[in-house]
Structures are given as structure tokens and as C-alpha cells.
N, CA, C and O atoms as a GROMACS GRO file, in nm:
protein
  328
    1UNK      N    1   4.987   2.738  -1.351
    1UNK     CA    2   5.014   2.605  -1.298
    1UNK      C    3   5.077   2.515  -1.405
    1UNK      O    4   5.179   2.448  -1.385
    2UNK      N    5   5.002   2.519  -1.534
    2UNK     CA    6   5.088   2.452  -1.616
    2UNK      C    7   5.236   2.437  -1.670
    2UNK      O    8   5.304   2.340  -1.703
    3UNK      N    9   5.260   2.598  -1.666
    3UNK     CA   10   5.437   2.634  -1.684
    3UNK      C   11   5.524   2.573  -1.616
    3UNK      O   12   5.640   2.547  -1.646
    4UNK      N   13   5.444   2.542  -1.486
    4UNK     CA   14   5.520   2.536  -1.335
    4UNK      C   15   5.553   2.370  -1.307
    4UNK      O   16   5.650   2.331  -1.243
    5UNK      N   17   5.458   2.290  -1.364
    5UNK     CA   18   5.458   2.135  -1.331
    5UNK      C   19   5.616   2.078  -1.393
    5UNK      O   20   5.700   2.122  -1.471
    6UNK      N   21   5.602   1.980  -1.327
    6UNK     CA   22   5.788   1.938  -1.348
    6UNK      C   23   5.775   1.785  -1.353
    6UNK      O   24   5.744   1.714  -1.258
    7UNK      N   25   5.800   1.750  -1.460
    7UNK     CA   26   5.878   1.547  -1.421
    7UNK      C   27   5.952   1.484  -1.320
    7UNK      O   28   6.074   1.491  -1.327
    8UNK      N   29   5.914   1.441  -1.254
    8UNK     CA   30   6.039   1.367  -1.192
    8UNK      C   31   6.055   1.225  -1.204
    8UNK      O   32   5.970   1.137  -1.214
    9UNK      N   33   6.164   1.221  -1.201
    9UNK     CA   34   6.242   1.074  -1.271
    9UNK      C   35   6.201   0.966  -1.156
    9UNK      O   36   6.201   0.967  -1.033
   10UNK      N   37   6.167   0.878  -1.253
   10UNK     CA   38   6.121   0.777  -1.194
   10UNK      C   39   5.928   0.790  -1.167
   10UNK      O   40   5.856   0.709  -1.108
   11UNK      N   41   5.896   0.894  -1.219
   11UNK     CA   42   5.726   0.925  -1.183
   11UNK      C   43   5.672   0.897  -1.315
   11UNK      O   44   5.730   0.871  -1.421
   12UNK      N   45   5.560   0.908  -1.290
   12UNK     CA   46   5.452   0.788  -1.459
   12UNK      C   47   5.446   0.912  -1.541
   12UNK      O   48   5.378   1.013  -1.519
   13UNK      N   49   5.537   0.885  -1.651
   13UNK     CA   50   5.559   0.997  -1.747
   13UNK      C   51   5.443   1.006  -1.869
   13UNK      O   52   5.468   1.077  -1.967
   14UNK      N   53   5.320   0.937  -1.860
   14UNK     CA   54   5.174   0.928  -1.925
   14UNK      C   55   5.130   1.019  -1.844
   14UNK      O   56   5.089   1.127  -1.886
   15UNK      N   57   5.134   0.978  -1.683
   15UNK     CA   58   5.041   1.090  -1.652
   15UNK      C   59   5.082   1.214  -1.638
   15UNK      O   60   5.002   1.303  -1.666
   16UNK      N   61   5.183   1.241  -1.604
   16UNK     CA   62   5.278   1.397  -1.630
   16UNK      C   63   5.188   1.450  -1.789
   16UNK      O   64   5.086   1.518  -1.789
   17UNK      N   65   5.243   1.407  -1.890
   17UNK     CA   66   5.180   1.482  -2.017
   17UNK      C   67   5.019   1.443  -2.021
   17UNK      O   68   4.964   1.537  -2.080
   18UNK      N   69   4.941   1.365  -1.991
   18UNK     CA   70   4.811   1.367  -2.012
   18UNK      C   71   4.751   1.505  -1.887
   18UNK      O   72   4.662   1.580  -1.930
   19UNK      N   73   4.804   1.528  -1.743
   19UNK     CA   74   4.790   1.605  -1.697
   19UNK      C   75   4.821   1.787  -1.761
   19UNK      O   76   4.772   1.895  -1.730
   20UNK      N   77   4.935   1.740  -1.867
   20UNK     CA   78   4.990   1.848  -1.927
   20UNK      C   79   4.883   1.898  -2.016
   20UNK      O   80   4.863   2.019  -2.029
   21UNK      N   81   4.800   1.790  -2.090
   21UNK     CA   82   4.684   1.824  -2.221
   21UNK      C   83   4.590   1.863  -2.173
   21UNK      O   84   4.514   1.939  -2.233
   22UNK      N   85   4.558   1.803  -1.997
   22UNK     CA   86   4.400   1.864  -1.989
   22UNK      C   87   4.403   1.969  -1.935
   22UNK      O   88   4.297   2.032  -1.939
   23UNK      N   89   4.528   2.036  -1.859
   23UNK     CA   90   4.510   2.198  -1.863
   23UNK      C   91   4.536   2.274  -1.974
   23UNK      O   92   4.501   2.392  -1.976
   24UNK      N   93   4.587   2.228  -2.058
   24UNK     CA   94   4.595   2.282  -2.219
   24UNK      C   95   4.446   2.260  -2.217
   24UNK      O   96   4.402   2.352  -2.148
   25UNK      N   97   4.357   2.193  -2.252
   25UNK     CA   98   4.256   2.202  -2.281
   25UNK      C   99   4.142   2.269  -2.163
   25UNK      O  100   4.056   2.351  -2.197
   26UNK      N  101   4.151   2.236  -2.070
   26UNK     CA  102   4.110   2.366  -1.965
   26UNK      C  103   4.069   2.504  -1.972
   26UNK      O  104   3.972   2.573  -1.938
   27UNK      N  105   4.239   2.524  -2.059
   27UNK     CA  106   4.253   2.729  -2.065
   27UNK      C  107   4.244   2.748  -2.173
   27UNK      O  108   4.254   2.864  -2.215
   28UNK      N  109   4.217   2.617  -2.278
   28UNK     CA  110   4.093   2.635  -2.395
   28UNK      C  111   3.959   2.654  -2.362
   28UNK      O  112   3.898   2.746  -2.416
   29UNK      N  113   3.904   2.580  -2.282
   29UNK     CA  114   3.774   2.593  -2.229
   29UNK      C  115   3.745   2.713  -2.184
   29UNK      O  116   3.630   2.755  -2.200
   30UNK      N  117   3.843   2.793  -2.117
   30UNK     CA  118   3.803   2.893  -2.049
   30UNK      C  119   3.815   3.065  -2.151
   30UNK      O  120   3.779   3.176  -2.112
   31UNK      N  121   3.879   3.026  -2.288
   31UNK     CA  122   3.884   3.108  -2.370
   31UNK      C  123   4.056   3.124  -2.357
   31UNK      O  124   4.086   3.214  -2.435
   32UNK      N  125   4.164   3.079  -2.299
   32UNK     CA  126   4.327   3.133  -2.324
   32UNK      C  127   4.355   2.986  -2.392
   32UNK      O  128   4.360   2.874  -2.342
   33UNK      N  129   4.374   3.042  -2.554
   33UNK     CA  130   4.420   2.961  -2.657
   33UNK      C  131   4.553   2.934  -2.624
   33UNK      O  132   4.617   3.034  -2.592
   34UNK      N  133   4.649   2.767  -2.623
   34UNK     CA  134   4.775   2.799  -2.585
   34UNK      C  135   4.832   2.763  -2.728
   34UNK      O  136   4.791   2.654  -2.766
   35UNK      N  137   4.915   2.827  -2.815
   35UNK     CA  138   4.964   2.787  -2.927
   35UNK      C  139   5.057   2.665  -2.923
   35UNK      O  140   5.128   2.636  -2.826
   36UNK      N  141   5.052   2.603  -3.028
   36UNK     CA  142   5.133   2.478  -3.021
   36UNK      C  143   5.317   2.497  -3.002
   36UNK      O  144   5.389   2.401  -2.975
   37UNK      N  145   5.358   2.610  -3.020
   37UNK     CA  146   5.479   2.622  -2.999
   37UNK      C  147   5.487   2.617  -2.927
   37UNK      O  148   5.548   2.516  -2.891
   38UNK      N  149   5.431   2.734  -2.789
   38UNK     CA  150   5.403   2.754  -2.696
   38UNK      C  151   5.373   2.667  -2.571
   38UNK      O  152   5.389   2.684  -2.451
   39UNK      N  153   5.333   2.588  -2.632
   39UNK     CA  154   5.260   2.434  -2.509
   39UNK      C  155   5.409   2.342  -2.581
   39UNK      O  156   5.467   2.309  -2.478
   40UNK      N  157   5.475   2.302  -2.671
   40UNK     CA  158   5.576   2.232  -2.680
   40UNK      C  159   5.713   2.295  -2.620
   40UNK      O  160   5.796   2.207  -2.597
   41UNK      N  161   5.763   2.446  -2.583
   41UNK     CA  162   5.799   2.443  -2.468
   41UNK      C  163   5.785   2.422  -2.338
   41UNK      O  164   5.877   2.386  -2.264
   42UNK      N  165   5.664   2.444  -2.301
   42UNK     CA  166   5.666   2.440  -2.183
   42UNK      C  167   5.638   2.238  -2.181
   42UNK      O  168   5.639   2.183  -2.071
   43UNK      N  169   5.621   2.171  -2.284
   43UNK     CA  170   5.645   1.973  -2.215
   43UNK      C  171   5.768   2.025  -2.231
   43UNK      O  172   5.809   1.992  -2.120
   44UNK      N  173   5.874   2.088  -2.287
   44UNK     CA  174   6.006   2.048  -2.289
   44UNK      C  175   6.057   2.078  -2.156
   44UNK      O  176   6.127   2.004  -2.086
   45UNK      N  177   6.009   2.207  -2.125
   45UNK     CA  178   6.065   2.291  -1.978
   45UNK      C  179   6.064   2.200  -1.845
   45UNK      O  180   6.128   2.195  -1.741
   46UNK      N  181   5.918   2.109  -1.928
   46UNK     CA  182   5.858   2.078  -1.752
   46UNK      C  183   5.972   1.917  -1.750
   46UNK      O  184   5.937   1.856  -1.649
   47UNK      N  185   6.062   1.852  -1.807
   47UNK     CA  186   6.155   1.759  -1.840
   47UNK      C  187   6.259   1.795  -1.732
   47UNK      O  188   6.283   1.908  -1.689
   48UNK      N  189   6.319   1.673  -1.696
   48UNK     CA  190   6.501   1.674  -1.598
   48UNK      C  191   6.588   1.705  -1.744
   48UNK      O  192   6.576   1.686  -1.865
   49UNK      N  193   6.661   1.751  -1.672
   49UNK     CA  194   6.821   1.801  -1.751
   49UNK      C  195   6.845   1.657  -1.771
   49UNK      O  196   6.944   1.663  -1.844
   50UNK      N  197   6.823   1.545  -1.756
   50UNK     CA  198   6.911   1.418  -1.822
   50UNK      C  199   6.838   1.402  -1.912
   50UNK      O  200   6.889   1.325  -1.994
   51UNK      N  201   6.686   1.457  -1.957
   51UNK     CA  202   6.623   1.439  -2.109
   51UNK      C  203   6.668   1.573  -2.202
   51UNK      O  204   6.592   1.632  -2.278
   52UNK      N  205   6.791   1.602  -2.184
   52UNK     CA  206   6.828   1.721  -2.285
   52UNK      C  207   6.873   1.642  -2.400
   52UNK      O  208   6.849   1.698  -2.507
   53UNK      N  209   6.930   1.533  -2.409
   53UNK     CA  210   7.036   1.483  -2.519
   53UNK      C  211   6.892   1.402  -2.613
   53UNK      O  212   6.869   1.443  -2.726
   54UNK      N  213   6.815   1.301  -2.559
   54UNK     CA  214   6.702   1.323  -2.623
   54UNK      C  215   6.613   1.428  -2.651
   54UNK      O  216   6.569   1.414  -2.766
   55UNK      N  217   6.568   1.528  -2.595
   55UNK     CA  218   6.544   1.655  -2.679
   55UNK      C  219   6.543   1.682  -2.767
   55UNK      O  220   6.458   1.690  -2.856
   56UNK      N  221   6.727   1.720  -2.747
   56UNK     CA  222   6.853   1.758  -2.890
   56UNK      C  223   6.807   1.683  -2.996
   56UNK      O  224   6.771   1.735  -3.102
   57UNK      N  225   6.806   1.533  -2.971
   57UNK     CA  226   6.814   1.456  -3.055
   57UNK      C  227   6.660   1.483  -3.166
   57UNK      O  228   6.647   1.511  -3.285
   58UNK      N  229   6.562   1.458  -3.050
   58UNK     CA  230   6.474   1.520  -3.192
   58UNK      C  231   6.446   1.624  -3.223
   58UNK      O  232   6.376   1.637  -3.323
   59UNK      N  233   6.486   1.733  -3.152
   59UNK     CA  234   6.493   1.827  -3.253
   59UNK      C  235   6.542   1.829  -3.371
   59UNK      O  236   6.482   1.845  -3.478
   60UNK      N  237   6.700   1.805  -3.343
   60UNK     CA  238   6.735   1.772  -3.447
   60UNK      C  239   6.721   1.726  -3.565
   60UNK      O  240   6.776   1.777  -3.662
   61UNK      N  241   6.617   1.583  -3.573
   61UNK     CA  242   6.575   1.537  -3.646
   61UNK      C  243   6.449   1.596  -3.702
   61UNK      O  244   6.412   1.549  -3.810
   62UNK      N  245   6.377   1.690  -3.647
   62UNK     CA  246   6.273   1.750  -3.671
   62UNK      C  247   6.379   1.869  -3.815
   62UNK      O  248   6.364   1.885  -3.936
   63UNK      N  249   6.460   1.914  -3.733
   63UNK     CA  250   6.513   2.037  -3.803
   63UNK      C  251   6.577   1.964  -3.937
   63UNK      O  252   6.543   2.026  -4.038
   64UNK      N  253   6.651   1.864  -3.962
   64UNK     CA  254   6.700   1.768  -4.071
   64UNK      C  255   6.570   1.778  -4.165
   64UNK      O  256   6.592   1.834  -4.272
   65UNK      N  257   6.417   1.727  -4.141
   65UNK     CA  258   6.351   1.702  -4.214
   65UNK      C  259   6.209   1.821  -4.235
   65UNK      O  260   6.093   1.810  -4.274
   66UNK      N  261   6.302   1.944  -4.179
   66UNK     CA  262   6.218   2.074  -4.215
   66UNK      C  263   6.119   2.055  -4.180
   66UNK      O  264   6.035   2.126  -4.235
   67UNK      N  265   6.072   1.969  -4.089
   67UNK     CA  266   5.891   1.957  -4.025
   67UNK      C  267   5.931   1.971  -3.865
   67UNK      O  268   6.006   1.916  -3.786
   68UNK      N  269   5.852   2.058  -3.866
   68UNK     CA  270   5.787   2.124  -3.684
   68UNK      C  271   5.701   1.989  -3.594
   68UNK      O  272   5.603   1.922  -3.629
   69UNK      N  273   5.758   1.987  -3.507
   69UNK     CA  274   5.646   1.865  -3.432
   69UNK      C  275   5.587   1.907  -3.380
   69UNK      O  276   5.625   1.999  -3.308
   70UNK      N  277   5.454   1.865  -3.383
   70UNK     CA  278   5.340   1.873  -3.305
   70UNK      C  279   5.361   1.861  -3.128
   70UNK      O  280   5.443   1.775  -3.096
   71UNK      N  281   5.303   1.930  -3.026
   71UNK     CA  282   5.326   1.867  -2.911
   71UNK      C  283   5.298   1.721  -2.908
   71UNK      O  284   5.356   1.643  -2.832
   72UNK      N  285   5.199   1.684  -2.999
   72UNK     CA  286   5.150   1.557  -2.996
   72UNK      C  287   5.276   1.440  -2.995
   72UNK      O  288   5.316   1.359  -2.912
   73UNK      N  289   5.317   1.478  -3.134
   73UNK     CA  290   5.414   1.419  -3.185
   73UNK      C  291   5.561   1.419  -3.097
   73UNK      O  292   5.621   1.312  -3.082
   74UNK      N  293   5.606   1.524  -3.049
   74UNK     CA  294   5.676   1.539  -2.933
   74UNK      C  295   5.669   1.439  -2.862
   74UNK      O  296   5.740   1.339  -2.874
   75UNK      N  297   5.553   1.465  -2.754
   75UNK     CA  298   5.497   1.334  -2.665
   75UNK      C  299   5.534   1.232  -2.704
   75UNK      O  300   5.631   1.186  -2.644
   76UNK      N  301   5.492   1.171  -2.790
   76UNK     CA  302   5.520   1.030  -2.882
   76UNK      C  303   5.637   0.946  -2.884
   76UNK      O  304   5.648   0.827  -2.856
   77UNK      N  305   5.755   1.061  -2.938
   77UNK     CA  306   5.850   1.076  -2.959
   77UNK      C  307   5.947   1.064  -2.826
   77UNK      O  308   6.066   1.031  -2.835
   78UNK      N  309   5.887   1.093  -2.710
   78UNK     CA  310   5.946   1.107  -2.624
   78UNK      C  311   5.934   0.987  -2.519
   78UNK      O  312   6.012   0.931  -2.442
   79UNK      N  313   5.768   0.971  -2.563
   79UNK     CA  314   5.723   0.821  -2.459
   79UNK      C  315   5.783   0.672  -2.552
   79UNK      O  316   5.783   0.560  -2.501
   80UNK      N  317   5.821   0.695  -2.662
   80UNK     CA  318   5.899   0.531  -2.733
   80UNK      C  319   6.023   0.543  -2.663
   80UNK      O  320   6.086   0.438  -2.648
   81UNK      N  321   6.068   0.643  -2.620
   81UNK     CA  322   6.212   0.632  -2.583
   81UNK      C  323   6.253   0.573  -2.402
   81UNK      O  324   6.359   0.535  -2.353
   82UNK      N  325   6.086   0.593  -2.331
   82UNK     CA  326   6.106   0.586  -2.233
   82UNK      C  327   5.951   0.497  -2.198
   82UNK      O  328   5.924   0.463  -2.083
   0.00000   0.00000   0.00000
């Protein structure tokens, strides 16, 4: 279910990713560890094609300053912009 959830534009983009953490933390509870790479594709996946250029953008900036973001930080990163 988690892979599968999707944004849609114009819908409360807090609760999209807070819904995103508590099944991350869920299929912790239940013993399926999700790695942080792993859970930061799938917030990216579950995004509209018009948040690609922000994406890009921090990736980018992630990759400039040789530090990996956290999904946390992702999130963050993604909710100042919107």
C-alpha cells in the first residue's frame, strides 16, 4: 500500500507524507525494516510529474554538497517549497 499511494495536486501535502511515515513505521512494527533510501524513493515516486524540476533541484543540491538526505530532510525540503 505504501509504494502505491500517490499526491494529488491540490490535496494536503502534510497529510500525504505523515500518512507516508506511519506506514513506514507500521512495517517497522510488524518486523519489515524499510531502509531510508528505500522509503525516499518511494515519497519521490508517490509525487506529480510537475514536482520533478524541484526534485532535480534538490537532488542536486544534495549531490553538490556530498550529503544524502534523509527522508526526513527530503520532506522538509519539499514542504518549504510548497
Amino acid at each position: 500500500r505504501l509504494q502505491e499511494m500517490r499526491y494529488e495536486e491540490g490535496g494536503d501535502m502534510k497529510a500525504h507524507f505523515a500518512e507516508q511515515m506511519r506506514l513506514r513505521e507500521s512495517l517497522a512494527g510488524m518486523g519489515a525494516t524499510l531502509e531510508d533510501r528505500d522509503f525516499y524513493a518511494i515519497i519521490m515516486g508517490s509525487l506529480p510529474e510537475s514536482y520533478r524540476p524541484l526534485l532535480s533541484s534538490i537532488n542536486a543540491a544534495a549531490n553538490v554538497t556530498a550529503k544524502r538526505l534523509t527522508p526526513h530532510e527530503l520532506v522538509s525540503a519539499i514542504l518549504e517549497e510548497y
